[in-house]
C-alpha positions in Angstrom: 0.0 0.0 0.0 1.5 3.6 -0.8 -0.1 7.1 -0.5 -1.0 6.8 -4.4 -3.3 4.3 -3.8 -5.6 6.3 -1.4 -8.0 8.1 -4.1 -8.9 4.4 -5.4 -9.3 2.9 -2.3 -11.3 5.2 -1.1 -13.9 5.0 -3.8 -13.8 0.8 -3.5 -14.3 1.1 0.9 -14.8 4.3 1.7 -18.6 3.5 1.8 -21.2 3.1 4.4 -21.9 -1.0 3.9 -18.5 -1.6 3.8 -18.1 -0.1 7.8 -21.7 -0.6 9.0 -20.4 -4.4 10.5 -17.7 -2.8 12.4 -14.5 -2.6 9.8 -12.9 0.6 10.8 -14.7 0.7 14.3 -17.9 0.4 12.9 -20.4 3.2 10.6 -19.5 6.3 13.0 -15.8 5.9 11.7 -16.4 6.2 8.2 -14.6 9.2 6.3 -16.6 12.2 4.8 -14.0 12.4 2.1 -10.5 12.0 0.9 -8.9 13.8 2.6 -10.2 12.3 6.2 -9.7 8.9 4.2 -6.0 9.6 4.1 -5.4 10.3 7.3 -7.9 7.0 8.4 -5.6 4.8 6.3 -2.4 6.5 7.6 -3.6 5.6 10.8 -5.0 2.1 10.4 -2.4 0.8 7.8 0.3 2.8 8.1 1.1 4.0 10.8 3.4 0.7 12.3 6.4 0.0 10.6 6.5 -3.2 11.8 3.4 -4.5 9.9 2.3 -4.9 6.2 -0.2 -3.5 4.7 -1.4 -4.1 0.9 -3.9 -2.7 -1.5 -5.7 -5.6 -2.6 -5.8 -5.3 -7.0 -8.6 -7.2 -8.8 -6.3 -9.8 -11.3 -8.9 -10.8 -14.1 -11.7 -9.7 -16.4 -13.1 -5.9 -16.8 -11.9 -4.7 -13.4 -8.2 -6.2 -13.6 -5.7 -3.8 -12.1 -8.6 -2.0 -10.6 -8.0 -1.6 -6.6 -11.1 -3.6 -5.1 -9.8 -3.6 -1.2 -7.0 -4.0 1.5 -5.1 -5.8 4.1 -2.7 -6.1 6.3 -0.3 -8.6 8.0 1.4 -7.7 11.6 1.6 -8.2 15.2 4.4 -10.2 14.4 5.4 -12.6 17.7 8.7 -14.4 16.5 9.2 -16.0 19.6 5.6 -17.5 19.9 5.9 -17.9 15.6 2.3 -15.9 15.4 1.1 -13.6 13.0 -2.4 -11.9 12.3 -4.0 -11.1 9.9 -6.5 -8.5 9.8 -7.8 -4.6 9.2 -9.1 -6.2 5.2 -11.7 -5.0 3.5 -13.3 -5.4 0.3 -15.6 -3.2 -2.1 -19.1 -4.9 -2.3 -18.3 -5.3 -6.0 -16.2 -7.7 -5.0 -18.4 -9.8 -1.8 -18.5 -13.4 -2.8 -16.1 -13.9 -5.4 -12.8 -15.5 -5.2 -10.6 -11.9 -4.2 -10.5 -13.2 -0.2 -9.8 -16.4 -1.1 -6.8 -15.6 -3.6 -5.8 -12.8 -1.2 -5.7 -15.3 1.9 -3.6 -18.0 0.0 -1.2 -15.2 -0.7 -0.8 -13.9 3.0 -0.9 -17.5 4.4 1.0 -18.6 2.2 3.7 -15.7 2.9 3.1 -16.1 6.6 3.5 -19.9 6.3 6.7 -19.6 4.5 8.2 -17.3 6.7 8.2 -19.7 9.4 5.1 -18.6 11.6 3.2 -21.7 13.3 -0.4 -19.5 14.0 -2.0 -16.8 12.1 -4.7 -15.2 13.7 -7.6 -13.5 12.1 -10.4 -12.2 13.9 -13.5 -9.9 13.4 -16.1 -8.3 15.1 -18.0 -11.1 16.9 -21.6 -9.4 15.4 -20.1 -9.2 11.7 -21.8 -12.4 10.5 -20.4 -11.6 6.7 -16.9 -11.4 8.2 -17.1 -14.3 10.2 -18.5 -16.7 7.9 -15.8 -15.8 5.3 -13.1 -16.4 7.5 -14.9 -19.7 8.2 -15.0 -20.6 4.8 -11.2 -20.3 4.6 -10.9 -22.7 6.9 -10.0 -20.9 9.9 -10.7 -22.8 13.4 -13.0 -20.6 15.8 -11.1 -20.4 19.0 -13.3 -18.2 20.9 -14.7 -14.6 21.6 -12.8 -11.8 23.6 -15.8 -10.2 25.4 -15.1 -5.8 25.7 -12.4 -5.8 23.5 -12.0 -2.9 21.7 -13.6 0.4 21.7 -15.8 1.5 18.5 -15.4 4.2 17.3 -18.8 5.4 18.4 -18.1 4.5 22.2 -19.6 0.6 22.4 -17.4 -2.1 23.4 -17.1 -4.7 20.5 -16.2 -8.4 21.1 -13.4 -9.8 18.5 -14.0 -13.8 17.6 -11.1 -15.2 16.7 -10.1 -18.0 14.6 -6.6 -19.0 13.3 -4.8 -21.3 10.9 -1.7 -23.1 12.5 1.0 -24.2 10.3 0.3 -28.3 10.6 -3.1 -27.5 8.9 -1.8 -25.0 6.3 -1.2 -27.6 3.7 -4.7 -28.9 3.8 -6.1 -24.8 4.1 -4.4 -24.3 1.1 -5.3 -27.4 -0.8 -9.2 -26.0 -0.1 -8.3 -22.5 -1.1 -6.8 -23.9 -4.1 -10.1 -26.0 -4.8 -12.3 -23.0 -4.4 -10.8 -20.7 -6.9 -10.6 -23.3 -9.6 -14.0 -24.1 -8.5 -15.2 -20.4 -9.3 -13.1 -20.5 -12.7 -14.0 -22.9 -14.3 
């Protein structure tokens, strides 16, 4: 992700459905425009070196090139081998095709490769879209945090978290793998 990339993503996420089930800290932190845009992605993306953040680029048919989301790859614990995946997002254009699939293959994959054992991924626990995607990568539910974090309109949210170990990687990606061809063919 770089600061050219902000007027595109904007116009994929920057919209109301895309923060109403909590991305961002939920509807009352949604931009009124670029420029508040900016500084929202400087602070949720970019603001920790230690982390990774990408624009997420639709790779086929009419849209290919076309900027269709986000994500990012951090909290990096190299003792405890553990990664998490998280802060994505995805225009609605996009809801139910094969862009979280293909991007979570990548990032596992990268995670995976690097040598972490657990990647996390979590969501808010009353974002049913959210939830049942990360399901459908395979991810194993370990559990809810209750009063996590603070929205950005004051409520407490609770975070479910799931992860993917390393010793079920292989099989993850195998499904992953399964699905796109799946939607290709």
């Amino acid at each position: 992700m770089t600061p050219p990339d902000i007027p595109e993503l904007y116009r994929a996420i920057g919209r109301r459905e895309v923060f109403e089930n909590g991305y961002g800290g939920g509807v009352a932190a949604l931009p009124t425009d670029l420029h508040a845009f900016e500084r929202f992605v400087d602070s949720y993306y970019l603001d920790d070196e230690t982390s990774l953040a990408w624009t997420v680029r639709a790779s086929a048919g009419s849209g290919a090139g076309k900027i269709v989301g986000a994500t990012w790859l951090g909290d990096f614990d190299l003792h405890n081998e553990s990664a998490h995946i998280g802060a994505t997002a995805y225009s609605p254009d996009v809801w139910g095709t094969t862009v979280n699939p293909e991007t979570k293959l990548l990032i596992l994959g990268l995670a995976f490769g690097h040598g972490f054992g657990r990647v996390k991924i979590q969501a808010d626990a009353v974002n049913a879209r959210s939830r049942s995607a990360i399901e459908r990568l395979g991810a194993q539910f370990e559990g809810v945090l209750r009063r996590d974090q603070r929205r950005a309109d004051g409520s407490w949210r609770d975070t479910a978290v799931y992860s993917v170990l390393a010793t079920e990687w292989p099989a993850t990606r195998t499904d992953l793998e399964n699905r796109i061809a799946a939607h290709s063919d």
